[in-house]
Every structure is written in C-alpha cells, then in structure tokens.
N, CA, C and O of each residue as an XYZ file, in Angstrom:
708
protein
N      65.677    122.419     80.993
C      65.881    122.556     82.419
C      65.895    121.194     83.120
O      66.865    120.909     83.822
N      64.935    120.382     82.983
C      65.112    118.691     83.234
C      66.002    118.058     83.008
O      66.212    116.983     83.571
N      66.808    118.605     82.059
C      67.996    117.961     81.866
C      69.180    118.341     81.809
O      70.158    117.905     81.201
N      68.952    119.595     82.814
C      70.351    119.912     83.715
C      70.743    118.932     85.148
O      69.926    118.542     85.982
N      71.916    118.732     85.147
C      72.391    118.036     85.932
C      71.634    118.896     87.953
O      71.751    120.100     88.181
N      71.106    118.095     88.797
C      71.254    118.513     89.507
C      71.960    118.572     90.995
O      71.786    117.567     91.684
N      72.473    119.279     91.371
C      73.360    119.696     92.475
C      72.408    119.826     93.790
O      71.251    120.239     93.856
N      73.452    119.237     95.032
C      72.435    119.370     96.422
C      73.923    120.225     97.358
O      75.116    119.925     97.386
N      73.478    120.874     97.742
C      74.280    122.174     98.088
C      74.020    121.233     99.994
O      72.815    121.071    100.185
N      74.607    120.876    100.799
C      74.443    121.100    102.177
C      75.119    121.683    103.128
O      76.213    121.206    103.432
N      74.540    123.022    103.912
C      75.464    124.023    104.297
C      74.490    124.510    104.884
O      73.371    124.435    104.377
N      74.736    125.204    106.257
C      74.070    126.204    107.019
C      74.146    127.170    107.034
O      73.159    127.801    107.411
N      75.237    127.818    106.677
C      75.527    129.278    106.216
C      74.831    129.730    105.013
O      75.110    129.371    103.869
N      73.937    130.513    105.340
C      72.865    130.818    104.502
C      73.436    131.592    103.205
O      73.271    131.259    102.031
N      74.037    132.533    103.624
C      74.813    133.037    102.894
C      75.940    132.663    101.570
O      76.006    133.066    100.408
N      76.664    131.812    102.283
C      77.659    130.954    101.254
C      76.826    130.109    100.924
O      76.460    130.819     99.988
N      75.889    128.836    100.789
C      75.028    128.502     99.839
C      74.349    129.482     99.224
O      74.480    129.327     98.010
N      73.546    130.614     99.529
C      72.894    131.474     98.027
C      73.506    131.509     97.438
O      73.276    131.098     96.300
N      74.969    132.127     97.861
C      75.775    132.717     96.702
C      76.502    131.646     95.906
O      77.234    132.137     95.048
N      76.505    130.056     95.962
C      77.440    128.996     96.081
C      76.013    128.309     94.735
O      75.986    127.940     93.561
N      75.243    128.449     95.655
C      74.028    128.371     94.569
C      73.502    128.679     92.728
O      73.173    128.110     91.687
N      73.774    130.177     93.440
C      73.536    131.655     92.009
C      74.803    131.118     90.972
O      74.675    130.908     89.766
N      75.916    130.974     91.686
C      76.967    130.388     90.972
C      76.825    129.055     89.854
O      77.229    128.732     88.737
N      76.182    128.665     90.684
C      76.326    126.592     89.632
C      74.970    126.769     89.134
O      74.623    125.763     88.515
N      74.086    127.657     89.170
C      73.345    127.538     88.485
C      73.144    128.430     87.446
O      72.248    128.249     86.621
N      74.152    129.696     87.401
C      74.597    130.171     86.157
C      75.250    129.296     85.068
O      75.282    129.484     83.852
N      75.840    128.138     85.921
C      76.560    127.357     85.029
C      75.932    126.621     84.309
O      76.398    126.129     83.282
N      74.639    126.408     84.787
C      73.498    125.208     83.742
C      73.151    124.047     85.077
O      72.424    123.110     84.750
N      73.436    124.066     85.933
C      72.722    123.080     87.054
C      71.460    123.749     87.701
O      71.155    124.935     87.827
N      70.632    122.223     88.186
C      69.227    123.001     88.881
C      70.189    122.578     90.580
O      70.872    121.591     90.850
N      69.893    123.621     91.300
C      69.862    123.407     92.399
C      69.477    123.398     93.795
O      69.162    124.517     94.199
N      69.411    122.522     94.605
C      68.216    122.831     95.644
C      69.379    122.150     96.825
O      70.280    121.358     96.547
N      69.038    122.747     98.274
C      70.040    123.391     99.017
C      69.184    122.822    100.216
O      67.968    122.944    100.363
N      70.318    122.002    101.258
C      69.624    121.725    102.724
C      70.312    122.143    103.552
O      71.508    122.303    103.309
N      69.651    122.528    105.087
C      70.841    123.061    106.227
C      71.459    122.141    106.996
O      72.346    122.317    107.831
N      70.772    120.861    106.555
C      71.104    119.737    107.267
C      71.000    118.700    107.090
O      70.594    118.336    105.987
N      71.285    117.849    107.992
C      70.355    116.640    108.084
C      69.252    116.085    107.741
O      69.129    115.292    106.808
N      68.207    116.545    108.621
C      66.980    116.301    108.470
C      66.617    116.679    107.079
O      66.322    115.679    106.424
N      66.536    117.848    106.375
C      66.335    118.285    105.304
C      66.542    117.703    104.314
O      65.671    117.500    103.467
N      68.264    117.149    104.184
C      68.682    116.474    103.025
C      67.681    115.098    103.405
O      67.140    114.645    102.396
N      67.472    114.637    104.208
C      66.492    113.081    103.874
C      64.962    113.438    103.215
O      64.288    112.683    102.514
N      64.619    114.823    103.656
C      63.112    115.231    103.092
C      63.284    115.350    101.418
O      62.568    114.794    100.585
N      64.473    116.260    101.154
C      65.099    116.177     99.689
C      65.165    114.792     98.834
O      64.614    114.441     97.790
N      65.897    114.283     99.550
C      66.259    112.868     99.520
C      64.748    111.857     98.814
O      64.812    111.277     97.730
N      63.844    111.853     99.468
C      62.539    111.612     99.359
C      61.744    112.138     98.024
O      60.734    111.590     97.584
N      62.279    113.120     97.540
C      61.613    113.369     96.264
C      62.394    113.538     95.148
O      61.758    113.621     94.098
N      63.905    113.632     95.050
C      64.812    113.861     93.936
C      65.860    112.876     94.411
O      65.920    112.348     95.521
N      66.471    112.760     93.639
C      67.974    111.793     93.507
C      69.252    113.080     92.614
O      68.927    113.551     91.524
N      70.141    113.339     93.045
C      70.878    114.298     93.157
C      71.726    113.858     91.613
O      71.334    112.808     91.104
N      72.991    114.713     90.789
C      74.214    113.911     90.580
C      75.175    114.275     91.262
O      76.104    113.483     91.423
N      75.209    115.327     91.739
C      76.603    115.966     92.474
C      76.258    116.469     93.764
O      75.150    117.005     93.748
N      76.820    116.484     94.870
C      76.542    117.044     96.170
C      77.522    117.983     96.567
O      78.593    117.748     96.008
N      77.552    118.948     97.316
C      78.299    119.603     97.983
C      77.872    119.562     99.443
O      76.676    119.651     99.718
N      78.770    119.436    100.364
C      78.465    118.988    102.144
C      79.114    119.374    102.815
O      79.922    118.552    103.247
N      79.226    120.748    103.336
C      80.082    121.095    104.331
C      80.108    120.158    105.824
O      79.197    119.577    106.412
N      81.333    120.274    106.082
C      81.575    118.939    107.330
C      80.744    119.375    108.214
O      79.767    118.719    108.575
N      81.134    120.895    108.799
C      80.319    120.865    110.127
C      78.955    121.914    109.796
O      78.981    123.109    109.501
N      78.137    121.278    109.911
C      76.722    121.534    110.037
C      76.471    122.321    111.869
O      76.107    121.680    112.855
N      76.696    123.343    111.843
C      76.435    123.666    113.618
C      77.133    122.743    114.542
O      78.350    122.584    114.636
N      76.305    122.229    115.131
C      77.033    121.331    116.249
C      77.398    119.796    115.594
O      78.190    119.103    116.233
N      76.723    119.165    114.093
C      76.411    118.238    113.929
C      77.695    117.742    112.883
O      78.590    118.565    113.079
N      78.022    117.030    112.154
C      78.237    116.204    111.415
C      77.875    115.885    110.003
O      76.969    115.098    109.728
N      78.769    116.658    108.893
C      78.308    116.646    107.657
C      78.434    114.915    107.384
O      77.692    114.159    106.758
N      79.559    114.691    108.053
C      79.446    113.106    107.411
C      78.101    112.250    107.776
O      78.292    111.079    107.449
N      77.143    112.392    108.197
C      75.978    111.933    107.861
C      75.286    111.689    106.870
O      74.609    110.724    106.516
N      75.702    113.399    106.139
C      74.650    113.755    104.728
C      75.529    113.243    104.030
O      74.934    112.954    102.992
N      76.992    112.819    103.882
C      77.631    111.986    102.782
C      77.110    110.649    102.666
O      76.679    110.133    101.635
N      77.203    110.017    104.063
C      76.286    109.073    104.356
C      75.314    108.398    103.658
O      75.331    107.286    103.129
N      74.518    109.188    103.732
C      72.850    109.054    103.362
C      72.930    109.469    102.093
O      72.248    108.704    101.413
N      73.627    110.640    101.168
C      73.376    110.980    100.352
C      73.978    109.471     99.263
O      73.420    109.222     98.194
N      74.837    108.858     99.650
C      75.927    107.935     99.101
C      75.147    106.599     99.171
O      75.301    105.765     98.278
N      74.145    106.333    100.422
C      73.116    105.409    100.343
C      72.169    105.455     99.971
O      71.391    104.507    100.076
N      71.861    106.595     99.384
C      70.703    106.371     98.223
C      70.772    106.845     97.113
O      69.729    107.284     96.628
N      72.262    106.930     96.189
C      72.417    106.844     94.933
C      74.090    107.275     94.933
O      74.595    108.397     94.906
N      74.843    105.687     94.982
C      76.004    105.764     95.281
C      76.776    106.381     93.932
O      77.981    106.561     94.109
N      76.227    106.756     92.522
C      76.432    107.386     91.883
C      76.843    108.832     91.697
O      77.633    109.428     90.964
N      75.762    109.243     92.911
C      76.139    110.992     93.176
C      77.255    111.060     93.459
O      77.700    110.301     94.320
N      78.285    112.240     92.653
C      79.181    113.113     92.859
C      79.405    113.434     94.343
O      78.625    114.348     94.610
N      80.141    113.086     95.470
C      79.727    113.940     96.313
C      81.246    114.854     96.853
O      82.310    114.246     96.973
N      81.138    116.264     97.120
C      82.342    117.154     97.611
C      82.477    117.477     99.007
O      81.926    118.513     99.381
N      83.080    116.815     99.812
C      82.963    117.313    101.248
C      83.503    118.778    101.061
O      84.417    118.760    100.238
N      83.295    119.826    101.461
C      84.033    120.790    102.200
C      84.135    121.308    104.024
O      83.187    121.333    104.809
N      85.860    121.747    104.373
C      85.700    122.137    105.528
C      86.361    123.293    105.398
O      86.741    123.639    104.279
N      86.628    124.147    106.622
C      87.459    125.041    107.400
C      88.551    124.649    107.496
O      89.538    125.316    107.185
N      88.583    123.272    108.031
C      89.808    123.144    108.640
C      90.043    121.394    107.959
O      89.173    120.566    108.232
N      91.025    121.054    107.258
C      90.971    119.275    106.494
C      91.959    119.221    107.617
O      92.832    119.837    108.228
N      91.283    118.103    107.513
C      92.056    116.981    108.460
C      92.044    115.502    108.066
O      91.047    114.894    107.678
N      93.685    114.833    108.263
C      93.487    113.368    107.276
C      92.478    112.930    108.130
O      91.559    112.986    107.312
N      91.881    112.484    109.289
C      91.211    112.037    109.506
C      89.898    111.716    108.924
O      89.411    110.678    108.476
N      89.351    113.261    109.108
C      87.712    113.730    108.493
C      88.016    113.022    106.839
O      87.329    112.275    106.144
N      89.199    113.575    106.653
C      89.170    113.142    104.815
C      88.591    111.773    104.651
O      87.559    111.503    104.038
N      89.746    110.563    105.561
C      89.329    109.419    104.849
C      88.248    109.183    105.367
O      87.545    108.531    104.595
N      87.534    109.505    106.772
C      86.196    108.899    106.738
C      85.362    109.582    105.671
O      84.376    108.862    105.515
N      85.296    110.522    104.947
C      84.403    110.958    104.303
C      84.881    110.538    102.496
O      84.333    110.971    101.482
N      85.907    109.701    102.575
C      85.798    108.931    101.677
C      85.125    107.580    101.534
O      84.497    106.998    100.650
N      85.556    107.302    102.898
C      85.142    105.755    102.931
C      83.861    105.558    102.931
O      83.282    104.485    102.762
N      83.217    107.028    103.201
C      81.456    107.059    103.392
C      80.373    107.286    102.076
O      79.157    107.234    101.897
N      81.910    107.643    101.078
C      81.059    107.767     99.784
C      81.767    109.037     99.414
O      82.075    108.682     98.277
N      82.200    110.107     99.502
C      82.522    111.055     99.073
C      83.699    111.372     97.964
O      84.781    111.309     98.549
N      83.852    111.653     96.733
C      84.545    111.838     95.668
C      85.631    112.496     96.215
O      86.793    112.126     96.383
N      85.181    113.320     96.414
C      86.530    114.176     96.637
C      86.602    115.275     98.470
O      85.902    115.020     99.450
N      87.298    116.032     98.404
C      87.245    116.686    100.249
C      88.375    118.154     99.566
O      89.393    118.291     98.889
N      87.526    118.859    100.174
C      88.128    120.436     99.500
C      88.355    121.382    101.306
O      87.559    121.550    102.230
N      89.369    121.670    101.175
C      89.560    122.858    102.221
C      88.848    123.769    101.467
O      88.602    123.704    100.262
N      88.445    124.872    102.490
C      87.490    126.398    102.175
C      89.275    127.197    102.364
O      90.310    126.949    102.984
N      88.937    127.887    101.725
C      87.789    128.668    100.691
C      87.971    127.689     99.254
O      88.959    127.287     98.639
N      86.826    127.569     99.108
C      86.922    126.687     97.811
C      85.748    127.656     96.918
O      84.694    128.081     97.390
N      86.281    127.880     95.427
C      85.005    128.240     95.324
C      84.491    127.376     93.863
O      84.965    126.355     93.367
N      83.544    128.079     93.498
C      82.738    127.167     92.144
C      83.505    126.431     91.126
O      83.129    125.315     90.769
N      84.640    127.033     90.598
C      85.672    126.284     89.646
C      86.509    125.302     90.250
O      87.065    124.401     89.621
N      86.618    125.546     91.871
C      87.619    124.605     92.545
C      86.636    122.914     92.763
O      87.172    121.866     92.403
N      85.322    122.921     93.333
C      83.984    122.526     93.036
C      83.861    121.954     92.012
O      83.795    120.727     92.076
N      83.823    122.272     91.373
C      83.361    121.479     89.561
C      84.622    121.148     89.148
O      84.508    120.539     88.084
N      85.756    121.249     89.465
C      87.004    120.860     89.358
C      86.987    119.081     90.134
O      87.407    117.952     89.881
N      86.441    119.590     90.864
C      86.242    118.184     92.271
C      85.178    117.223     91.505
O      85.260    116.029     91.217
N      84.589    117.768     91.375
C      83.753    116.579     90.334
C      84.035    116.319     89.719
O      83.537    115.206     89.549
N      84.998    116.653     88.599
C      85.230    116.276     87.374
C      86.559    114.872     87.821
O      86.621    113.806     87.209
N      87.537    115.285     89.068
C      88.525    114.600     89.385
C      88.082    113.798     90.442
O      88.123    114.095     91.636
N      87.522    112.435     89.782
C      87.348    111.482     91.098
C      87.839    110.270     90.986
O      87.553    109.409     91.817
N      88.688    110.014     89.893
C      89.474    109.170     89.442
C      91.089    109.228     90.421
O      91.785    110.227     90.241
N      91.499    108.351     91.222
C      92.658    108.675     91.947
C      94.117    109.018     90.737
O      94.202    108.941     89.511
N      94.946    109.348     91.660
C      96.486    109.774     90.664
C      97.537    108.517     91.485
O      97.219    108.171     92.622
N      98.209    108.181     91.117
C      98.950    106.964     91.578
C     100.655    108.005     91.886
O     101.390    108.009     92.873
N     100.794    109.022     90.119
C     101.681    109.399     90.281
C     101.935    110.867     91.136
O     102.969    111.497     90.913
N     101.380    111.146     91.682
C     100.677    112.194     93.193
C     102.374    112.297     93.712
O     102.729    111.172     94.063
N     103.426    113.251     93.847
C     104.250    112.810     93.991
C     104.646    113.093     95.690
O     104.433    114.173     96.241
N     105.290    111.832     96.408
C     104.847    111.831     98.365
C     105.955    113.418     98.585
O     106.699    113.837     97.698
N     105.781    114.096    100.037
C     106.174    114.518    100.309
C     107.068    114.037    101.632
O     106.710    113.140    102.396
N     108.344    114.834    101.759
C     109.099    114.223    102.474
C     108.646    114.792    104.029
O     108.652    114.172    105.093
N     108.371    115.777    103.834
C     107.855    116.733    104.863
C     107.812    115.944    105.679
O     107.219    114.896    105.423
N     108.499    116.160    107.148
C     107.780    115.868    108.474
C     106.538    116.710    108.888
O     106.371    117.908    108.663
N     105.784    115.942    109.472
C     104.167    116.257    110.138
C     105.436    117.080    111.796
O     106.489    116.912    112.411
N     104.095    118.030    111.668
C     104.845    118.937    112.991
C     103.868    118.443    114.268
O     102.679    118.125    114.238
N     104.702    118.488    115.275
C     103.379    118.256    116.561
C     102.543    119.019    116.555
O     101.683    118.421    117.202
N     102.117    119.979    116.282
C     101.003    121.059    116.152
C      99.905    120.225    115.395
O      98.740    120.027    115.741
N     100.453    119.863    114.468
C      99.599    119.699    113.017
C      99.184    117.889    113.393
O      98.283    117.180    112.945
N     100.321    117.586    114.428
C      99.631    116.142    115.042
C      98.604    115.865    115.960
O      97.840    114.900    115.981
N      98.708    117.198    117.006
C      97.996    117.138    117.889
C      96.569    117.846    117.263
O      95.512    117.464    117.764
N      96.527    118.777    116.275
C      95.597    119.531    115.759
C      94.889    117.829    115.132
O      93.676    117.664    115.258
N      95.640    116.832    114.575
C      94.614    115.955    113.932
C      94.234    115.205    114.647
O      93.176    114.647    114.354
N      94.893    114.863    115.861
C      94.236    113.570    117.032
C      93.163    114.295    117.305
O      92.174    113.612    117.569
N      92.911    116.257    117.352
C      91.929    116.878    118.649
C      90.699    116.312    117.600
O      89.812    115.614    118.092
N      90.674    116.649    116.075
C      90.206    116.487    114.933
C      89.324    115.328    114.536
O      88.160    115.303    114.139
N      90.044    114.555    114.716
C      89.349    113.054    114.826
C      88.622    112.478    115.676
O      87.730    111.646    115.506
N      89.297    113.253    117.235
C      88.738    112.772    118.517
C      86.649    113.479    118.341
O      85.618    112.957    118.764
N      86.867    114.829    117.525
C      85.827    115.587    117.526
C      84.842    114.977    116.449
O      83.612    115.035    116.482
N      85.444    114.526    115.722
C      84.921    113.843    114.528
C      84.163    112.507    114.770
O      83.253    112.205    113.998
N      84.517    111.633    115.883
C      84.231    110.564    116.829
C      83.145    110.803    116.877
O      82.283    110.434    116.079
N      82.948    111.764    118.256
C      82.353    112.294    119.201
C      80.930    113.573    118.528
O      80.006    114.165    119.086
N      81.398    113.518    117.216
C      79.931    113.916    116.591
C      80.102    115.382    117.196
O      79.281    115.768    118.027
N      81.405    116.403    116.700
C      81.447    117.098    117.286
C      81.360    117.911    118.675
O      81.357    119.138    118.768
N      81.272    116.754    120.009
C      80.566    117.134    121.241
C      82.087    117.788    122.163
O      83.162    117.261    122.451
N      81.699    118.704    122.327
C      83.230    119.172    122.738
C      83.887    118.520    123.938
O      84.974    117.946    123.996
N      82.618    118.824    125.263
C      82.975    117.960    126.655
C      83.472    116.338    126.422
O      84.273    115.691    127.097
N      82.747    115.954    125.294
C      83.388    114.542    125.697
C      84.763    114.185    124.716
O      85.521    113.224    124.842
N      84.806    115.053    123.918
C      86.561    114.931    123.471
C      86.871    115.467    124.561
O      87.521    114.587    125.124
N      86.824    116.452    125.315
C      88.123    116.959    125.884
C      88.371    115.862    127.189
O      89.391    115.975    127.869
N      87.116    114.541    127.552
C      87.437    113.643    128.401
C      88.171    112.395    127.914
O      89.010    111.697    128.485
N      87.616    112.310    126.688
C      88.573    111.818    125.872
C      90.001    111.607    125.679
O      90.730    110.634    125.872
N      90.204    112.818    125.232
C      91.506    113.245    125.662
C      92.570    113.539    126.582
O      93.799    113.585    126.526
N      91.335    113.791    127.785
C      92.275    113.438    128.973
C      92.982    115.065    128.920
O      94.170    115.318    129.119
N      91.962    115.993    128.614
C      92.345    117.563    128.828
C      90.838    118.319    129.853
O      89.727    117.875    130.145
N      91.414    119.365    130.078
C      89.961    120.388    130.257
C      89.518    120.578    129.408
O      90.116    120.289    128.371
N      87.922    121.308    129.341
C      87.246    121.197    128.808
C      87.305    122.403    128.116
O      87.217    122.474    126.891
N      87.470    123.471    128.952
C      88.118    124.774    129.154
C      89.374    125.074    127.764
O      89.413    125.929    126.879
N      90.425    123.749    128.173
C      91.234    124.038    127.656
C      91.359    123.387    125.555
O      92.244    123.549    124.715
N      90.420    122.900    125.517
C      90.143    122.069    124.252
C      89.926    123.407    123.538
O      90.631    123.916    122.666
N      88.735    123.893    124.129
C      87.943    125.265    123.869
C      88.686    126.160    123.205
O      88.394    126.547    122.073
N      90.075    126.697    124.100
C      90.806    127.645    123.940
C      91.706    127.218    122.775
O      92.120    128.150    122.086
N      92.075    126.010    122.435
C      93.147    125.215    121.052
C      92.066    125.546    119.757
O      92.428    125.913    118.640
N      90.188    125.251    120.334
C      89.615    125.148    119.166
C      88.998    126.979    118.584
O      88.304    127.342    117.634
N      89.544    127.576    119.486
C      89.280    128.877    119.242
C      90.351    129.547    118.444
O      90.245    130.587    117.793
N      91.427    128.765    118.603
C      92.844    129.330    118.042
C      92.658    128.925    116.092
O      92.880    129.754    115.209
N      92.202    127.440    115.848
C      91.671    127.233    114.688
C      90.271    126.538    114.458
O      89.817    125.516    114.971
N      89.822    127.251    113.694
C      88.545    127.275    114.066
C      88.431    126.166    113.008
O      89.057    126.294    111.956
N      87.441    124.767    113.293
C      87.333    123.399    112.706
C      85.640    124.143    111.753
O      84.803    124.734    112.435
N      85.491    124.012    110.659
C      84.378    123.727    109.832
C      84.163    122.750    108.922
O      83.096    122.699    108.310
C-alpha cells in the first residue's frame, strides 16, 4: 500500500471526487481528496503527492492556485487540470503554473491516467485550418477576463466594459467550471 503511487483529487463536488476517487483507487493508487485551497496546503504539509487532479473552478475561487502550490512544492507531481468549459486561455496559464496536462469534463478515469501518462509534447499535432468563430472569441476574452479577476463576476463585467446583468446572462448560457 506504501508503495502505491499517490493521487490528490481537488474538487468540490463531493460527489464526482468519491466516485473519481473509488475509481483510481481500484486501480492501485492511495488517494486523499481536498475541496480547496486551504485544504490542499494542510495536505500539502504532511504528504507530497505524484499525480494531481484540480478542477479549475473551485466555487467562486480558482483551481489555478492548487496547481500553483501543488507544482511549488514538488514540481515533479503529475498535475491534470480539469474544467467545464477549456479555454486557451485557462489552458496556458495552467501550464505555465505547472500543470501536465488540461482535460475538458466529462473526463473520466482512463481519460485521467491517459493525461498522466502523456506529458511529453507532440510536435507532429497536426494545425487546424479552422477559423475561431466570434462566439468562441468572445466566449475566450469573457474566459480569461474571469480567470484574471479570480473568478469575480462584477469586476469582469467592468472590465469589459458590459453589465453586470448582462455577463451573467452569456455565463448562464455556458456554464465555465
């Protein structure tokens, strides 16, 4: 058992960590699970992780913290952002912060241990010609602006130079995790 690899699950949804949990640790990992912030530094304090899992948005807060911190105190750990909603933005900061890899949800345990295993980049990745649509432009400026702003809604939407009202109603249409 000591010498199963261990996994730090960070997620508030109580639910999708148990079950995200029961999963990787059928697989042969020990794992122990924070809702946050604060938690992962109490964790932090008595174990050193190899692999992390970190959902971006923590409630109102900012998973890229716990990549953060988890990446500054054992830049070795594995770490998997997951969101709701990827955005290039969130991606590269949560590379540049330490994070292996960045998974859109629904992701589940094989997609996960897939992510760990691939943290080596691909060169031959082949580009797409695709034009970016204004939707999908304005969806990443609102994205980034929120990502700034530590998720705070009022001050993206001053930011932005919208209502506050009206940010609300774009972020209700897709919902950012």
């Amino acid at each position: 058992m000591a010498d199963d690899p261990l996994l730090v699950i960070v997620e508030d949804d109580q639910a999708f960590s148990r079950t995200l949990a029961r999963s990787f640790e059928r697989r042969g990992y020990r794992v122990e699970v924070a809702a946050g912030h604060p938690e992962l530094l109490e964790l932090l304090a008595t174990v050193t992780p190899d692999y992390a899992v970190v959902d971006l948005k923590l409630g109102g807060a900012s998973g890229l913290t716990c990549v953060q911190a988890l990446h500054a105190h054992d830049p070795a750990t594995l770490i998997v952002v997951l969101t709701g909603f990827a955005s290039i933005a969130t991606a590269v900061e949560a590379i540049k912060l330490g994070a292996s890899q960045y998974l859109a949800k629904p992701s589940n345990t094989d997609d996960i241990e897939a992510a760990f295993g691939h943290v080596v980049g691909n060169a031959d990745v082949p580009l797409s010609a695709r034009a970016t649509s204004m939707k999908t432009l304005e969806w990443e400026r609102i994205h980034s602006m929120l990502a700034e702003t530590d998720f705070n809604i009022s001050e993206t939407a001053r930011r932005l130079g919208m209502h506050r009202r009206t940010l609300a109603r774009k972020l209700e249409k897709r919902q950012v995790s």
